[in-house]
C-alpha positions, 0 to 999 in steps of 0.5 A: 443486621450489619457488620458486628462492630469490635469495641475494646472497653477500658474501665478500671473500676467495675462491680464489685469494685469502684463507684457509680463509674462501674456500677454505669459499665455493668448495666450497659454491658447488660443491654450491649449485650444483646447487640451486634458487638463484640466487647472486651473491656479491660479492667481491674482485679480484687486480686490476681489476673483472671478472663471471664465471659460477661456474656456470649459477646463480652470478655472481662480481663480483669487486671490484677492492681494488688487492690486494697480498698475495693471502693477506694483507689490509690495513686499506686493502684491507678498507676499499676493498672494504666501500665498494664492496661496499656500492655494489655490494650495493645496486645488485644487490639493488635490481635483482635483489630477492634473498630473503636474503643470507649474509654470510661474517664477521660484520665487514666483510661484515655491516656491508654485510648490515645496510645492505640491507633483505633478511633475512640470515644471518652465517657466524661464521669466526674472526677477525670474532669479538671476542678472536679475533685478538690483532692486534684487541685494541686494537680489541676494545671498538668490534669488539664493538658492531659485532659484537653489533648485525651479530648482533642484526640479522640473522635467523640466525647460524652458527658452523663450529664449538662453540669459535667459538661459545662464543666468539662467546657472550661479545659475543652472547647471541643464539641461535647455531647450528653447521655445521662445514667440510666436506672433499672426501674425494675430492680429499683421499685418504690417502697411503702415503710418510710422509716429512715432518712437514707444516704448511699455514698463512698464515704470521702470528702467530696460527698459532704457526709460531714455536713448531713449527720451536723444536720442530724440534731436539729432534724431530730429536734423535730422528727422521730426518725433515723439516718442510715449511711451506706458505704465505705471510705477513708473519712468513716472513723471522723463520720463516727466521731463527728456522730459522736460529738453531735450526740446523734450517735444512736440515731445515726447507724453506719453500713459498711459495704453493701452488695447492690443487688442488696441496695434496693430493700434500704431505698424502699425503707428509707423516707428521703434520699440525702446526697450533699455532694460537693461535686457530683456527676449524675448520681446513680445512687440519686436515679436509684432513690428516684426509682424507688419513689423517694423524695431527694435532698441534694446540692446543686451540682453535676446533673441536679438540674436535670433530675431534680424537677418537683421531685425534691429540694435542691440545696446549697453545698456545705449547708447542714442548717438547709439540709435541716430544713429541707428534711423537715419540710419534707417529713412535716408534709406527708402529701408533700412527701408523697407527690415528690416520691411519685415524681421520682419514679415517673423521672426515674422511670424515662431513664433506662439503661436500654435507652443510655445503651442504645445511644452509645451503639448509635454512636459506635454505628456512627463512628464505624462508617 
């Protein structure tokens, strides 16, 4: 079996709080789990300080960031929880002399990685990737010093997908490598009611929620059907307001928070998955529609390409008349509909978290030597 390998983990998001970022971690946790490892990953708190076993082989230190929105982080919050994790990191790593640390982003968590003295391996997730958040434009310069000396430093780096990387490529030209998301193709199974169009996101800016629901009325126009939005964030008032305006209010029905063991039954209900980021990674909430044997509706960015491949319609950013469109060319052809959802699963089904686990450990058991 080997010599077990000590890996300090640095996340500041993991379920219940954060994103598609977190969500990534626990599943992998899961599969690591069961291998020759011993895991710490540091991360943040709902509320105070607490240590907690994830399994026989992984401790959870949960850091306490006096968090707000559990889906939402401020600049006050990622600051609190780089100070502490860096205290923290360095404690543990002195005591425990890990083998190597895998930092999830590049920035804040790999500032904390290149402050230890232990190999590292940074996992590319989005938003830490320069001209990736618009909100960070006006950070980008700075973001991408910090950016390339994290990469350069460090002794692996891993995109989740090839549209990550190649936009990772233009602050690091380095040698970077993919492993994409993986779903649980168990948990995430098709459905047969098809009864609403389905959108699970944080509800900011950078997801394009906006240009959905200005597509609704002429979805509507033509479709007895019905819009579902899952998610939480800052621009849900205007998301209500813009419904409003539209006069689509009543066929457009907000879901605040939603536990993900919870998800499953909306995807099986729903009749298309509609994502209209603006920037994206590769999707998680997009492997789960895809798992649950729907048909996708998305822009072209991060990971499309690489899911999108007969199984849905790729769109232009911005564009609430192709987001019309698109669904009623979908809705207008239930053979259509049908051949893409199938298509979905079979993607969805080559992307497990085992297989997205065991090419991390195969590249711990590299770095490790």
């Amino acid at each position: 079996m080997g010599q077990q390998i000590r890996v300090l983990m640095l996340n500041y998001e993991f379920p219940p709080l954060g994103g598609g970022a977190g969500n990534a971690n626990y599943y992998m946790l899961k599969e690591l789990s069961k291998k020759n490892a011993e895991i710490d990953l540091i991360t943040s708190s709902e509320k105070k300080y607490k240590e907690e076993r994830f399994s026989k082989n992984i401790r959870i230190y949960r850091l306490d960031v006096n968090k707000k929105d559990i889906h939402y982080w401020t600049a006050r919050e990622i600051f609190d929880y780089t100070a502490k994790a860096i205290v923290l990191a360095k404690k543990l790593s002195k005591e425990k002399k890990y083998d190597l640390c895998h930092s999830f982003f590049a920035l804040p968590t790999g500032i904390i990685a290149a402050s230890l003295k232990v190999p590292y391996i940074i996992s590319l997730r989005g938003s830490d990737v320069p001209g990736f958040n618009n909100r960070l434009n006006a950070l980008k310069r700075i973001q991408k010093v910090f950016f390339r000396y994290i990469c350069k430093k460090s002794s692996s780096v891993v995109a989740n997908s090839a549209g990550l990387k190649k936009l990772a490529e233009e602050s690091y030209d380095g040698k970077i490598d993919v492993i994409p998301n993986g779903i649980d193709t168990r948990q995430f199974s098709p459905g047969k009611k098809r009864k609403y169009l389905l959108c699970v996101s944080r509800l900011i800016p950078r997801k394009g929620i906006d240009h959905l629901i200005s597509a609704m009325p002429q979805i509507l126009k033509n479709h007895a059907t019905s819009l579902i939005i899952i998610g939480e964030g800052p621009q849900k008032e205007n998301l209500m307001q813009l419904a409003n305006e539209k006069n689509v209010a009543r066929k457009v029905r907000f879901l605040d928070y939603v536990k993900h063991d919870d998800l499953p039954k909306y995807y099986k209900d729903a009749s298309i998955f509609i994502l209209p980021s603006l920037h994206e990674g590769m999707s998680n909430t997009i492997l789960e529609a895809m798992s649950c044997g729907l048909p996708i509706i998305t822009t072209d960015t991060g990971g499309t390409n690489e899911l999108i491949k007969d199984n849905g319609i790729i769109i232009k950013k911005g564009d609430s008349v192709e987001i019309a469109c698109a669904a009623d060319r979908i809705l207008a052809d239930k053979s259509k509909s049908d051949a893409m959802g199938k298509m979905s699963r079979k993607i969805a089904s080559t992307m497990s978290w085992k297989n997205v686990s065991d090419d991390y450990f195969k590249l711990y058991n590299e770095l490790t030597k």
